[in-house]
N, C-alpha and C positions, 0 to 999 in steps of 0.2 A: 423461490430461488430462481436465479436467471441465470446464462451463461453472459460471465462480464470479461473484462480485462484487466490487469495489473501489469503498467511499464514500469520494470526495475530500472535505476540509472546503472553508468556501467560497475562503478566501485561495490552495487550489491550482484552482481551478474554472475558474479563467482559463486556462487548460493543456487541458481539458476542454470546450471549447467552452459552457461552463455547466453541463456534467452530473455532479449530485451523483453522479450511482452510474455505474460502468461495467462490462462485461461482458465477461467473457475467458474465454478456455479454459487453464487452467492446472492444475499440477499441485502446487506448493509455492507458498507465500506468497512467495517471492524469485522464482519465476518471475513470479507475477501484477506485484509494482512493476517488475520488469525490462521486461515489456510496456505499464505504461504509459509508455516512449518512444516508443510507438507516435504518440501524440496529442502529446507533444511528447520532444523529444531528451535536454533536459535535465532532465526530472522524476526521474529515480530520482537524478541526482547530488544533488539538493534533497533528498530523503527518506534515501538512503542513505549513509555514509561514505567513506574512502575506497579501502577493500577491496572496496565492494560487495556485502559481505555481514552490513554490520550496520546499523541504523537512525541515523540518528545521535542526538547525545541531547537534540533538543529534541523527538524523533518518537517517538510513541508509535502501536503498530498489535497491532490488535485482532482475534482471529480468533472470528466468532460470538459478540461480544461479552467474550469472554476475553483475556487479556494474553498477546499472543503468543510472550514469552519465558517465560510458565508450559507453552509446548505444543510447546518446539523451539525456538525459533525464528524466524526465516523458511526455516527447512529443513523447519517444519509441514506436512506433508500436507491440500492440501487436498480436498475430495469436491465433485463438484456442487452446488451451492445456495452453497455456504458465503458467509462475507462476512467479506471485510478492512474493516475500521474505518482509516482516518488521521485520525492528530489532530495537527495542530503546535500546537507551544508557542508565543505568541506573546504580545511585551513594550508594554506603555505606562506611560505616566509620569501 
């Protein structure tokens, strides 16, 4: 396990008690969204599908600034420092 990072965007922030970035000990990029249930129960359902092991398709997540299904994944290895990016897709008229 590592200490990594997870930037929520702001429409998940509310889940986060307002905090853009949070700070885990994780070892894979599915581990780290699995842990933010921590802050609330239902965030990984919100981000993840219904296997729990894919993003689903309005979620886009970023590892170190890279597109995390060019690097695995969320079965990507993460190292200390690293940083998951979430981005939701979201619609207006």
């Amino acid at each position: 396990m590592a200490i990594v990072y997870v930037s929520l965007p702001v429409p998940l922030r509310k889940f986060s008690k307002g905090a853009a970035k949070i700070t885990l000990d994780a070892d894979t990029a599915l581990n780290a969204i699995l842990q933010l249930n921590n802050l609330d129960a239902s965030l990984s359902e919100r981000l993840l599908d219904e296997t729990q092991k894919e993003p689903k398709k309005f979620v886009k997540i970023y590892l170190n600034g890279k597109d995390i299904n060019k690097q695995g994944g969320l079965a990507a290895v993460m190292h200390a420092e690293n940083t998951l990016e979430i981005v939701t897709a979201f619609a207006g008229g």
